[in-house]
N, C-alpha and C positions, 0 to 999 in steps of 0.2 A: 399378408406377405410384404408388402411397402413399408410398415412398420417396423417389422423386424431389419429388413434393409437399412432401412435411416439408422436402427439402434448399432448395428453394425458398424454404418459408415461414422457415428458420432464417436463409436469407443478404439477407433483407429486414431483420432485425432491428438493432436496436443493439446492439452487442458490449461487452462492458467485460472487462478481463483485469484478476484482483486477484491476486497472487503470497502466498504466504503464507494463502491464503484460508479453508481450513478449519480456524480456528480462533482465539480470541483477537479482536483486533480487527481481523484480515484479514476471519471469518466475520460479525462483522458489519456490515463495512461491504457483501460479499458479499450478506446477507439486506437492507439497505437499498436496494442496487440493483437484486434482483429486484422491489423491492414497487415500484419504479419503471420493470419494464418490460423491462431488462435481458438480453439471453441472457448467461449469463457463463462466463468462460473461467478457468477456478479452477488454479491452480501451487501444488504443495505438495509436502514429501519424501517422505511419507508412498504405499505401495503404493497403487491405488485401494481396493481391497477394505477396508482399514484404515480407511478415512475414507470407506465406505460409507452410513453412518447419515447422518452430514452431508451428502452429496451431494444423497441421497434430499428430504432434508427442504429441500435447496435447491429441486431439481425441483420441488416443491408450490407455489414461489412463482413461479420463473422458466420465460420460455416455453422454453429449453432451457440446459439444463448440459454443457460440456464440460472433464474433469477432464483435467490435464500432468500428472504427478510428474516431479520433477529438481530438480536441485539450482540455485538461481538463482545461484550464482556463478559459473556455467560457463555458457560462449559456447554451448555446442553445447546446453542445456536452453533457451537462446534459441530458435536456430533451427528446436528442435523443435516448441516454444510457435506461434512464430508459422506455422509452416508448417502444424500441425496447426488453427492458429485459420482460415487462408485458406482451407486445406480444409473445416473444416465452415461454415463465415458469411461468408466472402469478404472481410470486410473486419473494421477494427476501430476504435471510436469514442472509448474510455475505456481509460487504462492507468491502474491503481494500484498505484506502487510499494510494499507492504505488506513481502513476509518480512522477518523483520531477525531476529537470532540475540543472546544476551546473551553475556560471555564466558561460558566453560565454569567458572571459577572466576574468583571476586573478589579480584584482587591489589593493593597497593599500589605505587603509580608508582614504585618502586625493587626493583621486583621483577619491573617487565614482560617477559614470553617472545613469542619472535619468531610461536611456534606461535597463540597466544592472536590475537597481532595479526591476524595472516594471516585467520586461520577468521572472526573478526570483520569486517574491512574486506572480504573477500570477499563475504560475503552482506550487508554491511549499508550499500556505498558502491559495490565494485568491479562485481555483478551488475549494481545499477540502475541504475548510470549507463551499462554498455553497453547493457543492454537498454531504453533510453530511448532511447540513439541509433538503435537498429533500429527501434523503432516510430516513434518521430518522423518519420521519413525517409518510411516506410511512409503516414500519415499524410498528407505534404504531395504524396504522389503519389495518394491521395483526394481531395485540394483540389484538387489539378490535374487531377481528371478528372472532379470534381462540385464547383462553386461553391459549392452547399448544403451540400454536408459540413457538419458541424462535429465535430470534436475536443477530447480533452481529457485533459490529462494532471497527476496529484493524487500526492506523494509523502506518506509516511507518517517523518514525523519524528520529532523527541524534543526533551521541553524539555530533554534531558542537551545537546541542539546550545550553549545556553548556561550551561547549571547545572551547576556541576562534581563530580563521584564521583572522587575520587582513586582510590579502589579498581577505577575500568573507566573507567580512562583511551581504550581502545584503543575500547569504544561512544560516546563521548562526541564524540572525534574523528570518526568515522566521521559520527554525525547532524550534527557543524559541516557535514561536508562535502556532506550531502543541502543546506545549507539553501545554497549555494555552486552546489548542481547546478541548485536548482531557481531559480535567479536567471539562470543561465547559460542552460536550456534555454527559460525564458520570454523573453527577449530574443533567442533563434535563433529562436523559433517565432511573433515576432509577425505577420510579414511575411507569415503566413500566417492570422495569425485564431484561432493557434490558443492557446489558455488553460494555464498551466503554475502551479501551486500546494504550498504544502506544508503542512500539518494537523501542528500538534505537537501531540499527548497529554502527559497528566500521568501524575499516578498512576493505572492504572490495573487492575481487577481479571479479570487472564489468568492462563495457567499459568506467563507466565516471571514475576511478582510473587507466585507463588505461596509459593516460599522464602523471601518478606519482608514476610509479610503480617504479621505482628503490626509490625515495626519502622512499618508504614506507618500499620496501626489507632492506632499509639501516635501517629506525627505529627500526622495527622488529625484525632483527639481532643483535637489541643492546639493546633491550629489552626493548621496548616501553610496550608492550601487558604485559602481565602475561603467557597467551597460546600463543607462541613465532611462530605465522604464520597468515597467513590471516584469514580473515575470509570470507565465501560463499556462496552465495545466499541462498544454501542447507538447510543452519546454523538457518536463520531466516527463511525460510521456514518451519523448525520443530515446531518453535516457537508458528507461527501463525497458523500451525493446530491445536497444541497445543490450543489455546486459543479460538478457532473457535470450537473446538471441545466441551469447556466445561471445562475444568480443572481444570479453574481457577474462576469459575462464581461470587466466592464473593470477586473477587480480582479490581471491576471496578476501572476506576480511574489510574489504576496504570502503572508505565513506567516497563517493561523487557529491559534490556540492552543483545544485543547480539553484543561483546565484546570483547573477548578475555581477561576482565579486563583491556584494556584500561584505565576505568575511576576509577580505585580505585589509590586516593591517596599512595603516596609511596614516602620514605626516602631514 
């Protein structure tokens, strides 16, 4: 009888699926929307066991954790996601497109391999945007069967969508074309009510800037930013509660830059 209680009290909750989630600024956007109430539905490549610590310490915040592992490029780590989310919460409120992979090595544009591209636009254009189509879908068949729904879906960009690295051509392109998805799936989804966004990050300190963290200490100290230091997972994690919450509901469409001002032109 206590089980079926818990299954109860899990499929009342508001669901959020963050892809990418333990770790870097997938896990905290993850801990931002626990402290807002959140069950979350965490995708990452990683075994469970391997990303046991992180889970746990989600759990401490969120009223339940349910961990995917699979790889987000592949259709079938979709259907796995969402049928495993149906099964334990019934529904789902909040998708964040978060994994994104860097290349494997930094080439320059006359040197580009077809391998580098692939692995890259697979996890960082080709995954989210199918698994945006299966959840959105999913999504307007909530609307359709509770007016009250509300949904909401937040991609995890890159100011590389406009700032160019000739050395990873193949990530740059890939975030142009999040910021393409996320223009495309908010004008499919308005008809419904339902909110589509994209959050660019700057510089910021994870383990994929881990290998350039002096080139970045040195920017930063010379005044690359506006706000003269990193920026942290924390940062876009306020963001995306923010936007998941509501704040912003007649803002669809629209890019939030978390920054540091980065991208504001300057003389």
């Amino acid at each position: 009888m206590l089980a079926v209680v818990n299954q109860s009290k899990e499929k009342a909750l508001k669901v959020a699926l963050i892809t990418g989630g333990t770790r870097g600024i997938g896990l905290g956007i993850a801990k931002a929307l626990a402290n807002e109430g959140y069950a979350l539905a965490i995708n990452g490549m990683r075994p469970a066991e391997q990303v046991a610590d992180v889970l746990d310490g989600l759990k401490k915040q969120s009223p339940a954790v349910h961990y995917f592992a699979g790889d987000i490029a592949s259709t079938q780590t979709h259907q796995m996601i969402t049928d495993g989310i149906e099964e334990a919460f019934g529904g789902i409120h909040v998708l964040v497109n978060n994994a994104g992979v860097a290349p494997k090595e930094r080439k320059d544009l006359l040197e580009a391999d077809e391998d580098s591209y692939e692995f890259v636009m697979g996890t960082n254009l080709k995954g989210p945007y199918l698994l945006t189509s299966r959840v959105a879908a999913w999504m307007v068949r909530q609307k359709t069967n509770d007016a009250d729904y509300q949904g909401c879906i937040i991609n995890v960009g890159s100011v590389s969508a406009t700032m160019v690295s000739t050395n990873r051509g193949d990530y740059c392109l890939a975030k142009a074309g999040v910021g393409m998805m996320t223009q495309l799936f908010a004008a499919r989804m308005g008809e419904h009510n339902i909110p589509v966004f994209e959050v660019r990050p700057g510089i910021t300190k994870t383990d994929m800037t881990a290998t350039v963290t002096d080139k970045y200490d040195r920017l930063i100290r010379d005044g690359i930013c506006v706000t003269q230091r990193w920026g942290y997972p924390e940062d876009t994690g306020r963001v995306v509660a923010s936007l998941a919450r509501g704040d912003f509901a007649y803002s669809t469409g629209q890019v939030i830059y978390v920054d540091g001002g980065l991208t504001i032109p300057r003389l």
